[in-house]
PABA-786868 format. One record per residue (C-alpha): residue number from 1; residue in three letters; chain; x, y, z negated. Coordinates in steps of 0.001 Angstrom, whole numbers. Layout:
N
PT  vexdren  lodren  tiza        X        Y        Z
PT      NUM     ALA     A        X        Y        Z
...
% end
This chain:
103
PT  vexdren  lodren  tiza        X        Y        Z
PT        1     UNK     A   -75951   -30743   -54841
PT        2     UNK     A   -74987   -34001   -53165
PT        3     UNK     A   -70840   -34718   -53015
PT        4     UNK     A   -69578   -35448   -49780
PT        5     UNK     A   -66758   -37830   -49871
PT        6     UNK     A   -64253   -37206   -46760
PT        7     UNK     A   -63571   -40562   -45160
PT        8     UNK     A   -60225   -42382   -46213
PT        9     UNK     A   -58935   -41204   -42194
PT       10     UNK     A   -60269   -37727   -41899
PT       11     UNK     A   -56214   -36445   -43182
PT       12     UNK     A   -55305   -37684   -39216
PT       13     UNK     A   -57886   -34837   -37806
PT       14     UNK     A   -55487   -32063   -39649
PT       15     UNK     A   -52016   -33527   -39140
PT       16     UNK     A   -52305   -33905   -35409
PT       17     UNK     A   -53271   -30261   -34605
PT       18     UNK     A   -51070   -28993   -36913
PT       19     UNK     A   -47970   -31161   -35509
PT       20     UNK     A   -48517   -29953   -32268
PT       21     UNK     A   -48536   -26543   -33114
PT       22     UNK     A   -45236   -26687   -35314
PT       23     UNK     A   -43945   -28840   -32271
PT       24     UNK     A   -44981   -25808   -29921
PT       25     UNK     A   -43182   -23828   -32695
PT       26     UNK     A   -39803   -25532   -32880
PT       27     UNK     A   -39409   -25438   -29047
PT       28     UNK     A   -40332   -21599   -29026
PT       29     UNK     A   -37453   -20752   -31518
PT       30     UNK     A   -35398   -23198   -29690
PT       31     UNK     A   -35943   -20893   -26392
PT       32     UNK     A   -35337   -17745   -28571
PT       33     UNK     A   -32123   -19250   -29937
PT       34     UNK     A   -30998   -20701   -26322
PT       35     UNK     A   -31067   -16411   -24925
PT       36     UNK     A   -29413   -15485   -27670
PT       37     UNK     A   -24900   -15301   -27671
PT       38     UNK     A   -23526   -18691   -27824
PT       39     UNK     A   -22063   -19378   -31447
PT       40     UNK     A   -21944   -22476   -33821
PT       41     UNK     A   -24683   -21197   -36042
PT       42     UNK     A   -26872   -20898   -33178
PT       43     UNK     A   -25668   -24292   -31627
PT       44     UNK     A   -26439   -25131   -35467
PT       45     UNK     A   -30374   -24198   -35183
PT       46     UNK     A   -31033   -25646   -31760
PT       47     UNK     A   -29850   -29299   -32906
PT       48     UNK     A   -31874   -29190   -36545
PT       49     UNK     A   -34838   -27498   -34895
PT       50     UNK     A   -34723   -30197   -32115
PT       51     UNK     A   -34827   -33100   -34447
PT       52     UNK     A   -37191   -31378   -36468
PT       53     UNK     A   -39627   -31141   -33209
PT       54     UNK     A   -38956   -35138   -32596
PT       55     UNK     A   -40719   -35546   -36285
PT       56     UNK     A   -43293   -33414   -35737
PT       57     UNK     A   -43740   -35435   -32563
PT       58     UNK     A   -43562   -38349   -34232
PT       59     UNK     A   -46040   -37601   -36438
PT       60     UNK     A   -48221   -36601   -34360
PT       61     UNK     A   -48212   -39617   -32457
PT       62     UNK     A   -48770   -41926   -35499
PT       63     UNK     A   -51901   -40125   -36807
PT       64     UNK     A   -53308   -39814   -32622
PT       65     UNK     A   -52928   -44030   -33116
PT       66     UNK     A   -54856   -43531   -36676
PT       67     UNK     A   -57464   -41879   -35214
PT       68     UNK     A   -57735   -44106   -31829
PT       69     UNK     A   -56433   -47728   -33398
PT       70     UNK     A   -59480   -49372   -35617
PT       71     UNK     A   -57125   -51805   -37640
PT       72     UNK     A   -53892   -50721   -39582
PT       73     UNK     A   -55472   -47000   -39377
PT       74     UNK     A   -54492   -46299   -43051
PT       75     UNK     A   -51052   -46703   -43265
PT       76     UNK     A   -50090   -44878   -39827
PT       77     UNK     A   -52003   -42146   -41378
PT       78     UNK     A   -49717   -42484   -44425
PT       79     UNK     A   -46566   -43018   -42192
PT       80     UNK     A   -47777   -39734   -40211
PT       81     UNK     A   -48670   -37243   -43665
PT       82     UNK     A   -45017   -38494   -44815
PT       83     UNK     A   -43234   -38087   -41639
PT       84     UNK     A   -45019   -34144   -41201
PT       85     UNK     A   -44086   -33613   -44533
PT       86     UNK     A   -40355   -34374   -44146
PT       87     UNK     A   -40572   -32284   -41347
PT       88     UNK     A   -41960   -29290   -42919
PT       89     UNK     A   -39311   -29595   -45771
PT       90     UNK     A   -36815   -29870   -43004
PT       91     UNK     A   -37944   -26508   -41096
PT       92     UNK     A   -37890   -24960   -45099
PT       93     UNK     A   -34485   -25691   -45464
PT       94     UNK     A   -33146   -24888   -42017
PT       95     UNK     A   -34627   -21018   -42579
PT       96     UNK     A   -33278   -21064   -45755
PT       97     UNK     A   -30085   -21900   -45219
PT       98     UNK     A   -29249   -19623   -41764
PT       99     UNK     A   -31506   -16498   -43028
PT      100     UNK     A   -29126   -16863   -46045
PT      101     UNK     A   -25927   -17443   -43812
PT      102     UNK     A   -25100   -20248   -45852
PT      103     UNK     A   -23947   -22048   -42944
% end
């Protein structure tokens, strides 16, 4: 059987979908959050889940330009796995630490 090898830019194809949707995500919660009674915890989770949405943005942005830009198309792809990545260990922490009331 023949190996295919993935081309060095085909990581930009999975990280812009996927930033979308967690953007889509964040703003969703944010809406839940926004009906719910006004307290700090919940003033709390709109402000982390709102910068967590600008780096999903973000990230999705930089791996769009990966996939449309011919020249530097490596590195914004790196830029956009690391900046999705941060952002996914953000979201992580932000559940973990209001489902465990720990703020």
């Amino acid at each position: 059987m023949k190996k295919i090898n993935p081309t060095p830019f085909d990581l930009s194809h999975h990280i812009l979908p996927n930033s979308a949707t967690m953007v889509g995500f964040c703003i969703t919660v944010i809406s839940i959050v926004k009906s719910m009674e006004p307290g700090f915890t919940n003033y709390l989770i709109d402000k982390a889940l709102a910068i967590d949405s600008l780096l999903f943005m973000i990230s999705a942005l930089l791996s769009f330009s990966s996939i449309r830009l011919e020249q530097s198309t490596k590195r914004l792809e790196r830029w956009a796995e690391k900046i999705f990545l941060l952002g996914l260990v953000s979201m992580t922490l932000i559940t973990v630490i209001f489902s465990f009331e720990i703020v």
